[in-house]
Every structure is written in structure tokens, then in C-alpha cells.
N, C-alpha and C positions, 0 to 999 in steps of 0.2 A: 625412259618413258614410264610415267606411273601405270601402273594395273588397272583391267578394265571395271572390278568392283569399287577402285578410289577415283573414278569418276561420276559426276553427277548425269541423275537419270535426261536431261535438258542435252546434254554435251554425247550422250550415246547413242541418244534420235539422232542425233546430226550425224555421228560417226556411218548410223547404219542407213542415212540417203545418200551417203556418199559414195558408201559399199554399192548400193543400187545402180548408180551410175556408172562405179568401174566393172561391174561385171558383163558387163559384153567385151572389155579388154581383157579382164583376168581369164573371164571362163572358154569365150567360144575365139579367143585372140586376133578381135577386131584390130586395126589398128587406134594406138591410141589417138592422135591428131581426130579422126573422126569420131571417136566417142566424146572427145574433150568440145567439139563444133557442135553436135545434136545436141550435148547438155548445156552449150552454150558459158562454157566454162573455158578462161584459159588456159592451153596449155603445158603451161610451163607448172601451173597448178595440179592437174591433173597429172604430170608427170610426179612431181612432189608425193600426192596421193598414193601415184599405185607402187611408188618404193619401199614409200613410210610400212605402205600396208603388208608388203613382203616383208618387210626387218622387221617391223612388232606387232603385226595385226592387229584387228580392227580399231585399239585404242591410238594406235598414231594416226588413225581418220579422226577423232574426237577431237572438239576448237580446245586451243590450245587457253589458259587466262595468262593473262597479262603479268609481268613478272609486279607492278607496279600497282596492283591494284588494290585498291584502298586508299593507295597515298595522293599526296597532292601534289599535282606536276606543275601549279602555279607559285608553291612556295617550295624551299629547299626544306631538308628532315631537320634540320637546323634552327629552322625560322619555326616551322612548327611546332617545335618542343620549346620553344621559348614562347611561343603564344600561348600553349596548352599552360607554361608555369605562370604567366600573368593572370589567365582565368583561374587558377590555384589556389590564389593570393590569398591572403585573408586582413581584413574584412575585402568579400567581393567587389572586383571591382567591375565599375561599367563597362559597356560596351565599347560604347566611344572612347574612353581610354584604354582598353585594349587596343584598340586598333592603331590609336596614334602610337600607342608605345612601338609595336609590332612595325611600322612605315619607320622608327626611328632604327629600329635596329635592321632591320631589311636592307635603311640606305648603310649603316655599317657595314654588314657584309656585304654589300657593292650588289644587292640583288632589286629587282621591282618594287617596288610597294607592294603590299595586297591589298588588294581592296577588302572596303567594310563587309562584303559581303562572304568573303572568302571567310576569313577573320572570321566571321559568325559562326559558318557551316563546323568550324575545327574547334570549338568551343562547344558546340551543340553535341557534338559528335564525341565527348567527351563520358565516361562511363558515371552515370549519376553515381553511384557508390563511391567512387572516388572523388566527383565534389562533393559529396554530403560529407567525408571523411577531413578534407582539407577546408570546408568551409562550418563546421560544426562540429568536429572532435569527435574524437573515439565513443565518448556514450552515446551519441545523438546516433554517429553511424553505426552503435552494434544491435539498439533497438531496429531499427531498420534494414539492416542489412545481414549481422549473424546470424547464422544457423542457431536455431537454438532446440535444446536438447527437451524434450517434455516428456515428464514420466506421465506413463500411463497408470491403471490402477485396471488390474482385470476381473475384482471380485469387488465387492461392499469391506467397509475397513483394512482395504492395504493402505491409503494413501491417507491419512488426513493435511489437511491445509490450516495453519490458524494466523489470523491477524486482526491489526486493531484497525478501527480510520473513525472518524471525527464526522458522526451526519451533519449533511446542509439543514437544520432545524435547531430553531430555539424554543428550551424550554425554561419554566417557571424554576428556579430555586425555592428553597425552606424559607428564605431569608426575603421572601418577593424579587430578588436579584433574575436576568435572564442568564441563562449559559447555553454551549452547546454540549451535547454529553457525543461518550466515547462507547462503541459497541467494538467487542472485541467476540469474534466469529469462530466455530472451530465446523469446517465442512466437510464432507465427504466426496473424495477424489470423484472414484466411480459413479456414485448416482446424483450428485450436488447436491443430498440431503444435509440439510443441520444439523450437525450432533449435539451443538452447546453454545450459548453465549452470555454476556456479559454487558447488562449495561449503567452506564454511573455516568458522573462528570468527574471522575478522576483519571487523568492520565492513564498513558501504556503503563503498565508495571507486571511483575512477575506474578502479582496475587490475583491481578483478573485474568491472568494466563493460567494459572493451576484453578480458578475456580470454574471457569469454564469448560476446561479438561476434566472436570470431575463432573458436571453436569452434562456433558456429553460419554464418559466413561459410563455413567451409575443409569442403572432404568429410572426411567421418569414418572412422576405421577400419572400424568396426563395417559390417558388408554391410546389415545391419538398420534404419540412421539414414541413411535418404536425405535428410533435409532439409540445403538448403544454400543459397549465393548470399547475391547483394548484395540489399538489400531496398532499395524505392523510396523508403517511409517509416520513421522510426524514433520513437513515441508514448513517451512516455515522462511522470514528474511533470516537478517542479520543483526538483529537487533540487542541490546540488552537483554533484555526479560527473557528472550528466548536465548539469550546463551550463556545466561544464568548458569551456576553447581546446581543450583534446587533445582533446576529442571532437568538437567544431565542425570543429577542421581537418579530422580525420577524415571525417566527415561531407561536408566540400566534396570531399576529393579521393576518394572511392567516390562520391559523386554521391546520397548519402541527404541528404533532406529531413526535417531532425530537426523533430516535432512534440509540445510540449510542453501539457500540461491544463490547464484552468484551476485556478487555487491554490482549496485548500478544495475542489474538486470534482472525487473520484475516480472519475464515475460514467460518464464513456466509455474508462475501463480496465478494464471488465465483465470481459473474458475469462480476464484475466492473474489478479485479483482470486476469477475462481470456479475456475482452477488450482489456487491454491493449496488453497482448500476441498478440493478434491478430495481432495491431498495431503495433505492432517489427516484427512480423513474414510474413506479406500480405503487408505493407505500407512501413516503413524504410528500411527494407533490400535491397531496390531495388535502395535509395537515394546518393547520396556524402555527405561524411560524415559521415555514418553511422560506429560507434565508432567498432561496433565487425569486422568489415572489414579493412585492411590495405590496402592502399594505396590507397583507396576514401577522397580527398579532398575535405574539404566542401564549397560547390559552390553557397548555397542557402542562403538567405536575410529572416530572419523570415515574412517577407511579400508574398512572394512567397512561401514559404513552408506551410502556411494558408493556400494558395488559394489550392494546391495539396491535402491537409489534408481534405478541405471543400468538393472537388470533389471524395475524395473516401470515405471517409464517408457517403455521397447523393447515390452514383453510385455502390458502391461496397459494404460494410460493410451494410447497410438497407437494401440490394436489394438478398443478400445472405442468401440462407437457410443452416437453422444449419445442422450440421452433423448426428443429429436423422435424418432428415428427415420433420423437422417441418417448421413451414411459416417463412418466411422472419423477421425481426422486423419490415420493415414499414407492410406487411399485417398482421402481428399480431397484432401490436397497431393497427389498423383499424378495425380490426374485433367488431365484433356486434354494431360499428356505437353508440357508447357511447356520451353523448355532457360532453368535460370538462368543471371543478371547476375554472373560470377564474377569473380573480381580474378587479373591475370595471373601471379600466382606465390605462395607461400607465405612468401616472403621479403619481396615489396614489402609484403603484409599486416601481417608481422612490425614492417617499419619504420614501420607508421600505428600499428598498434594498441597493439603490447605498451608497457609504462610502462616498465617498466622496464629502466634504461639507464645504463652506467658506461662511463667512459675510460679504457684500458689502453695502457701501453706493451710492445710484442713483444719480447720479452725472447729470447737464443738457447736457453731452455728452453721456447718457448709462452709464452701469457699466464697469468698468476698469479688468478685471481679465490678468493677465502672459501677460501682456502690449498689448493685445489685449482689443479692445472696443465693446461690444454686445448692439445692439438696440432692440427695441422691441415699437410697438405706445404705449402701456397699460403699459409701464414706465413712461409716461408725466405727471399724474396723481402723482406719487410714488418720484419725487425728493425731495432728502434730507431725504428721508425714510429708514432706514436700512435692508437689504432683506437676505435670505439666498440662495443660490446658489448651486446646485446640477449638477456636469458633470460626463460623462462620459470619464474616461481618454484616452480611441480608438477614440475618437470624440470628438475634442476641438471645430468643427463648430458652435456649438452651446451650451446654458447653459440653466437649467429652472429652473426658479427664483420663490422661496416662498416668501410669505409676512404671516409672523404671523401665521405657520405651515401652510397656504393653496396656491394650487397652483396659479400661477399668472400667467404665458406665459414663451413662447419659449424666446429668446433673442438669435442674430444671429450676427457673427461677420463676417460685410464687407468682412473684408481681409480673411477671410477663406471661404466664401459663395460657395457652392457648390463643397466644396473641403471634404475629409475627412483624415484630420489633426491629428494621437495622441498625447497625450503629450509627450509621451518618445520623439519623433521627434522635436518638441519644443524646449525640454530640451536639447536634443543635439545638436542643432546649439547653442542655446544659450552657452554652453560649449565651441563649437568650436569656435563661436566667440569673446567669452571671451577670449583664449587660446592666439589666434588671434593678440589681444590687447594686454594682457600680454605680446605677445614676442615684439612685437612693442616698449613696454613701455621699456623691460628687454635691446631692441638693443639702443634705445636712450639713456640712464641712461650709458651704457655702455662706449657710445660714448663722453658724458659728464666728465664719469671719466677719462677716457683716456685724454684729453683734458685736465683736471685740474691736470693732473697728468704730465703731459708736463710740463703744466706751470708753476708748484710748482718745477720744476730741474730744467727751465731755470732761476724760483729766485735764486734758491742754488747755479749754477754757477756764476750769476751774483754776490752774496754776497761772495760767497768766493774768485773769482777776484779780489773786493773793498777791501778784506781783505788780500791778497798775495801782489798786487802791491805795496804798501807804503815800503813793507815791502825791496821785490826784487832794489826798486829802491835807496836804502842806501846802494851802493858801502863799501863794507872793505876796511878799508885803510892799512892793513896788508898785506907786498909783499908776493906774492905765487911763489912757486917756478913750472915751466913749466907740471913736470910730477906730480904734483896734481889735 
């Protein structure tokens, strides 16, 4: 008989009315026959009762369950597990054929039919995890259904998050063309503040991943963007870019611990993941352009759509408390007045992070780089010396120049002095005015053949005249008659 703590508290009431009733037989040794008629119980029951209660106390008064409960005594365990494998199926199948299948195999084993109804209840009754498993695959059932692991972050900068995604917004191109650009985010676990992003129309790649990282690493202009420093962790998917050597090295010499999710399971990058929502739902939808709206043209220049981005991010998004009720992320990241993990210069930074990198010879004019000329006085020293060159592609103004892995100096070019120049802007004049030249070249060449093409039919007439007249000018001397 099980114990009286692995019975339910429902089955103990009952045990202890029962008690109540035998106890003018146990205690004052009525007879039983007359206790069993006042309680109105019979007793062959009440005999049962007061024996159980003598060999195992008061849990053998407890209602017994049923050995069979649960199961279905209208179908055999046979017929059930073969109806449960037909709802299994995949692609799902209907109801109605479940159930005919099930009456097919029923008459097999020589058992009843079940009814449609029955059929239903053992199908219903079925553990959604395990349809969703059998009828939509292991990814669909781990979103749904695994445990999954989410790291916490219990200070400002243990955790950073970074990834890219494609806003629902179209903006203007250089070229008048529309596109959609790519914002690639780098957030903080702890308070959901931004440390840094990235935005272009060029794809994921490794270079808007370390440029990002460095604008979230390095302090900001802005008096308003306090978030900065080296982060302990860096979560990230599975991606190329991020499983990059250039980021790995990186990674080892700041001393981040890159942590990457499991594939197919986005679901402990929560944070980064309901950013972006934000972002579609508080920011874009109010823009031209905005792709789930019709009839919003896209009116904005990804230069301008920055600076909007810049100011609600500063203004709105940091300055907004979450929906628990809790601090903002700028007072959150500020909270208990922490001093960050910083990298000792803007330059050593420079030499982890930035991709982009060419070798130039110092020439007695400066170095030459996309036909602009950068000076610098602590070149004078370095001509004829071969250097390596590090820019950032938002800012052609200037380059900074290694000599022999160590940093060397700024180098500033004249023609962009005080300007801030990217390269994509560069590149496309340089297109246009290539295009420019091309049709210049295509209208002359044009005009050329034209021309020679004249001239080449006024030879053909001319030689085929030489060749008619000799011929024309030898009269027949055979009479012709008037109507020939």
C-alpha cells in the first residue's frame, strides 16, 4: 500500500470520513454490523475497512485509482498507438482519415470500430511538443519548445551583442537608384544601450563589424554617448564576418571572449533581436519610404537618414524606460559609476580593428593614395620608405600611416582638409565622371564613323561612275526602232 504522504490531499479527506465512521467499532467496540447500518454503508465494506485499517492504517481507508486510468477501455493499447502514429504523420493528416484508417485496422485486430469521437479525444490528447516535433522538424520544435540557455550580463560591458539586418526602408542612392541599406548594431547585454553602429548599403562583411566595434570601443564625440570600453564578452551568430582570423586575433589581443549561438537558434540574442523591432516600430514607420507602407516615397539620402537615426537613438531609444518599469539604458549603463576596460590609444585600436589597409611608397610629395596626396612633417624623415596605411572608409580626410607595424602619424590631405569625405562618395564621382568621358569618347568615335562612312559611298559612287561612263558612251550602231 503506498504511504500516506504519496497520496493526494482529495483521497485523505475521504480516508479520514471513513476513519469517523469506524470509530465507534475500533474505539468503544460497537459491533461492526450496526455501525456499518447507521452509516448506512454495507457491510461486507465496512468489514474490508476496518481490516485494511488494522494492516496499514489510515492509507488503506484512502480510494484506491484505478489501475487503468488514463487509458482507453474503448480501444485496445494496440489500436491507440497506431492511431496516435497516423496523427504523427507528416504532412498532417485529416481527421476523417484518421479515423477511417483506425476502423480499418480495428476490423484487423478483430476489435470494434471507434468511433469519430473517440479517434479525436486520443489525438487531442496527444503532447503538443511532440506534434510540433513530428509535424514541423526539429528547428521549428527547438524554437518552441527547448530550454534554452540565456546568459545574463550582471554589470555594464560583460556582455556585448552585435549583428547586422536589412531595415524595411528605402532610401535614395548617389546614382538616383533606391536601395535598402544594412545597419549593423553592437548593444549592451546589461542595460540595452548602443555602443556602436554601422550604416551603408553594402552588405554583412567583416569591415562594418570591426568599424562598429571601434565606434563602440573608442569615446564618442557626442557629450550625450557615454557608452564605451572593452567588453568581456562579445555574442554574436554564426556568421562569416564574425568568425573571421581578423576578429579572432582581435578578440585575443583586447582580451574579448567571443561567444558565438547555437546555429538554427536565435533565441539567446533576445535583446539585439527586440532592437531592432523597436526600430521598425518607434523610428521607420513614421519615414518615406518605409517599405510596409504604400504610397510613401523614398525621400531620404542615407546621409540624412543617419543623422535622424543618430538623434533618436541619443533622444529617444537611451532616454526611454522599458516597459517593466526599469531605468532607461543610458541610467542603467551609468549606474554604480564603473570606470571601463579601455584600449591604450586610438591608434593601437586602429591597428586591430580597421580592415582596411594598403602599402604605399613616401614619395617627396606625401603619399599618393585614390589620387589624392596626404602630408604629414614626420614623413620627411620616411621617403622612399615603404609604409602601410590604414583609413577609414566614412573619412578619406585623413589616413594613419604605420612604419614597420608601429604607429607613425596622421597624414591629411589638402584637398579634403576639414571636409568629411567617404569613400563611397569618391568612388562615385569618379564613376560619374568616368561615365561622363565614356559618352564623350562613344559621341566622337560615333561621329568618326559616320564620316568615314560617307566617305567610303562617295568612293563607291565615284568608282562606279569611272566604271558606267566608258561603257554608256559607246553608242550602238544598230537602228532601233522609235517604240523601243
Amino acid at each position: 500500500m503506498d504511504e500516506l504522504s504519496a497520496i493526494p490531499q482529495a483521497s485523505r479527506e475521504i480516508a479520514l470520513q471513513r476513519l469517523q465512521l469506524l470509530r465507534p467499532h475500533l474505539e468503544e467496540a460497537r459491533p461492526l454490523r450496526t455501525v456499518a447500518s447507521e452509516a448506512s454503508i454495507p457491510y461486507r465494506t465496512a468489514l474490508r475497512w476496518a481490516n485494511g485499517y488494522r494492516k496499514d492504517g489510515l492509507a488503506a481507508l484512502a480510494r484506491r485509482s484505478r489501475s487503468d486510468q488514463g487509458g482507453r477501455r474503448l480501444a485496445s493499447t494496440t489500436l491507440v498507438k497506431a492511431i496516435e502514429g497516423l496523427a504523427l504523420e507528416r504532412p498532417p493528416l485529416p481527421m476523417s482519415s484518421i479515423h477511417r484508417q483506425a476502423s480499418a485496422i480495428a476490423e484487423t485486430l478483430k476489435e470494434s470500430k471507434p468511433s469519430y469521437a473517440v479517434v479525436r479525444r486520443i489525438v487531442q490528447t496527444l503532447p503538443a511538443g511532440l506534434v510540433m516535433l513530428a509535424h514541423r522538424g526539429n528547428r521549428v520544435y527547438s524554437e518552441g519548445f527547448d530550454l534554452v540557455h540565456r546568459r545574463e550580463a550582471f554589470r555594464p560591458n560583460s556582455i556585448w551583442q552585435v549583428d547586422h539586418a536589412q531595415l524595411d526602408i528605402k532610401l535614395l542612392r548617389d546614382d538616383g537608384s533606391v536601395g535598402k541599406p544594412w545597419l549593423t548594431i553592437v548593444i549592451d547585454d546589461y542595460s540595452r544601450a548602443v555602443a556602436g553602429y554601422y550604416l551603408g548599403f553594402e552588405p554583412p562583411s567583416s569591415l562594418r563589424t570591426t568599424l562598429a566595434l571601434r565606434q563602440g570601443i573608442w569615446r564618442k564625440g557626442d557629450p550625450h554617448w557615454e557608452i564605451c570600453g572593452i567588453p568581456d564578452h562579445l555574442y554574436t551568430d554564426n556568421g562569416s564576418d564574425f568568425r573571421s582570423k581578423h576578429l579572432e586575433q582581435v578578440a585575443a589581443d583586447l582580451k574579448i571572449q567571443l561567444v558565438f549561438s547555437t546555429p538554427g537558434q536565435p533565441q539567446g540574442r533576445g535583446r539585439i533581436e527586440r532592437f531592432f523591432r523597436t526600430v521598425n516600430e518607434m523610428f521607420l514607420c513614421d519615414l518615406d519610404g518605409y517599405t510596409t507602407r504604400s504610397g510613401r516615397k523614398p525621400t531620404l539620402t542615407l546621409d540624412s537618414f543617419e543623422k535622424q537615426f543618430h538623434t533618436f537613438l541619443l533622444e529617444v531609444y537611451h532616454r526611454r524606460p522599458s516597459s517593466e518599469g526599469n531605468p532607461s539604458p543610458k541610467e542603467r549603463w551609468e549606474q554604480g559609476g564603473f570606470l571601463p576596460r579601455m584600449p591604450d590609444s586610438i591608434e593601437r585600436l586602429d591597428l586591430l580593428l580597421i580592415h582596411e589597409v594598403r602599402t604605399r611608397k613616401v614619395r617627396t610629395d606625401g603619399i599618393h593614395f585614390h589620387n589624392f596626396r596626404y602630408l604629414s612633417l614626420t614623413l620627411a624623415a620616411y621617403v622612399g620608405e615603404d609604409v602601410t596605411i590604414r583609413f577609414d572608409p566614412r573619412d578619406m580626410g585623413e589616413i594613419r600611416v604605420f612604419y614597420r607595424d608601429r604607429f607613425l602619424c596622421r597624414a591629411i590631405s589638402a584637398d579634403l582638409a576639414g571636409q568629411t569625405v567617404p569613400l563611397r562618395d569618391i568612388v562615385n564621382a569618379r564613376k560619374r565622371r568616368r561615365e561622363q568621358l565614356r559618352t564623350i569618347v562613344r559621341d566622337r568615335l560615333k561621329t568618326v564613323d559616320t564620316l568615314l562612312e560617307f566617305r567610303r559611298g562617295m568612293q563607291r559612287e565615284d568608282v562606279h561612275a569611272s566604271m558606267v561612263t566608258p561603257v554608256e558612251s559607246k553608242r550602238s550602231k544598230l537602228k532601233r526602232y522609235f517604240n523601243e
